[in-house]
Phi, psi and omega in degrees: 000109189283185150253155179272000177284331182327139169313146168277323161209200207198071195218139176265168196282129177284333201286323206298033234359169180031036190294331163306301185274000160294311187288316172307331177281309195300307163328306196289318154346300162288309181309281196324298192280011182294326173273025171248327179274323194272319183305312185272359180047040156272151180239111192228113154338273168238131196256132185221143169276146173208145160234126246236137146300324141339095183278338182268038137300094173296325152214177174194140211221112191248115159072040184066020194127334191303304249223140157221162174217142178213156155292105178298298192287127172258137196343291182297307160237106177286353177286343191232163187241151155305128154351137188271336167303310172297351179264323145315297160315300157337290181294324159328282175330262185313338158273015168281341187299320173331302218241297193246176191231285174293114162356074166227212213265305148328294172329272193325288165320300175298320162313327186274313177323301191299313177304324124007286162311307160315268176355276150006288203293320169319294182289322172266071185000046177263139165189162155085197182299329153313311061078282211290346200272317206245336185321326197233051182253173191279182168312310168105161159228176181294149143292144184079167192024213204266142219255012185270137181257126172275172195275160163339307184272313202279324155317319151272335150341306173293322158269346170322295200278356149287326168316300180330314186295312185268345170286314147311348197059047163233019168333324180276348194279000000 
């Protein structure tokens, strides 16, 4: 079952040396942020790579969404890619464009969410469509017995004094 939140298309600069693993990144990309695009009902057409002569333009998001675009390269070497947690962040970044338009305090706050959100999805390896199935199921508890937790030490303490009991044999009592 795709979502309809999904990119519509997905494509890196055709002209560019290494354009397969350019695609493969801006895919994995799509993968990350999708339980973030179907949870916010953003709808973003196309995610597309550009390299801008401007080297610190890092992305750019046309019309809300028709365009989101980030730069994979960085200027001085095109042969080679940004980290992909910075080409993330980016795209993170340009999909704050959705929802505020100008840098201001309101950006910035939605920008720590998504990142935030991001994160989450990360530490429980979720992403892509599994990702949207699961994004917001809980933590979970152990199954069985009482969900009240003890802390570490007084749990070892506790066993500490049954060792004790049964190195006496006095276990039965």
């Amino acid at each position: 079952m795709a979502t309809s939140f999904a990119f519509a298309e997905v494509k890196a600069l055709v002209l560019r040396r290494q354009r397969e693993q350019a695609q493969q990144l801006l895919e994995r990309l799509a993968a990350a942020v999708l339980p973030i695009l179907t949870r916010r009902r953003f709808r973003v057409r196309r995610l597309l790579e550009f390299f801008p002569t401007d080297g610190a333009l890092l992305g750019m998001n046309v019309n809300r969404g028709a365009k989101i675009y980030v730069r994979l390269r960085p200027k001085r070497t095109p042969e080679s890619f940004y980290p992909y947690e910075a080409l993330l962040e980016t795209l993170l970044h340009e999909l704050t464009h959705m929802v505020h338009g100008p840098h201001n305090q309101a950006f910035y706050q939605y920008l720590d969410e998504l990142k935030q959100e991001m994160e989450s999805l990360m530490v429980r390896g979720l992403e892509g469509q599994e990702a949207v199935k699961f994004a917001d199921a809980g933590a979970g508890q152990r199954l069985g017995g009482d969900s009240a937790r003890v802390p570490i030490c007084v749990a070892a303490v506790l066993a500490a004094k049954r060792r004790e009991q049964v190195s006496r044999g006095s276990c039965l009592e």
